[in-house]
N, C-alpha and C positions, 0 to 999 in steps of 0.2 A: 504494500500500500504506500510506504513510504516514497520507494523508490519509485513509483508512478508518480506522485507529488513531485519530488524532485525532475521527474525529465519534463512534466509540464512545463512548470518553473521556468528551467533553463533554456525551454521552447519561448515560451513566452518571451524572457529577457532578450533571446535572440532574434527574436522578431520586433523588437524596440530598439534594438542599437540598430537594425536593419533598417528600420523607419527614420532614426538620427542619423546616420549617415545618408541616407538617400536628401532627407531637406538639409542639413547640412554642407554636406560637398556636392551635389548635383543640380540644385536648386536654384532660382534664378536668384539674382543678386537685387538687393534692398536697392534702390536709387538713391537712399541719402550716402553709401558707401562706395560709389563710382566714380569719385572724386578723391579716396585716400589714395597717399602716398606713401613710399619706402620710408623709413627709417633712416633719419641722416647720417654720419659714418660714423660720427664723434657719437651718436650711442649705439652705432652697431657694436663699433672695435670694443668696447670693455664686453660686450656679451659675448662675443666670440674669442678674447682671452680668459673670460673666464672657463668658458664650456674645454678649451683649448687645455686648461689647470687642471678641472676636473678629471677630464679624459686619461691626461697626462699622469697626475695622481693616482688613479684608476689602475692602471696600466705599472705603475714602477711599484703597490702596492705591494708585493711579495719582498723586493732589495729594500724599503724602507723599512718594514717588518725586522725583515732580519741583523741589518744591520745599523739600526737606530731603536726601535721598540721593545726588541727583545733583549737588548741589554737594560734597559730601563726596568724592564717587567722584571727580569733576574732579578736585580738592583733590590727592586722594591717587595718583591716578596724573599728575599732572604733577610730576613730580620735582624742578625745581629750585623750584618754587613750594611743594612741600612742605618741601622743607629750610630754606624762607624762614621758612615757618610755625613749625615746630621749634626753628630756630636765633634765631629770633627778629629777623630781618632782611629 
C-alpha cells in the first residue's frame, strides 16, 4: 500500500517539474523583460573568480586535507601535545 502511495507521489511530483519546466524554459517571454540586459563585467568578474575558488578548492580538497588539516586535526586531538602547544612547553 505504501509503496503504491509512494510511486503516485513521485508521479505526480514528476508531472509538476514537467509542467515548471515547460512555462518556465519554453514559454513565451513577459514583455516587460525584452528589454534586460547582461550583466556588466565589473560584477561579472568577482562571480566568476569566485565560482573559479570554489571549483578550485573543490578540486585540491584531498593535498589540503593532507597536508595542512590533518596535521592540525593530529595536533588537536592529541592532548598532551596540544597542551605543549598552548602552554608553550
Amino acid at each position: 500500500m505504501y509503496g503504491a502511495i509512494a510511486v503516485l507521489v513521485a508521479f505526480m511530483t514528476l508531472l509538476s517539474f514537467i509542467k515548471l519546466q515547460r512555462f518556465v524554459l519554453f514559454g513565451q517571454l513577459p514583455a516587460r523583460f525584452v528589454n534586460i540586459k547582461e550583466a556588466p563585467f565589473a560584477m561579472t568578474f568577482p562571480l566568476v573568480v569566485l565560482a573559479v575558488l570554489c571549483i578550485g578548492l573543490g578540486v585540491a580538497y584531498p593535498f589540503i586535507d593532507q597536508s595542512v588539516l590533518q596535521a592540525a586535526r593530529d595536533a588537536l586531538l592529541d592532548k598532551l601535545s596540544y597542551m605543549g602547544y598552548i602552554l608553550g612547553g
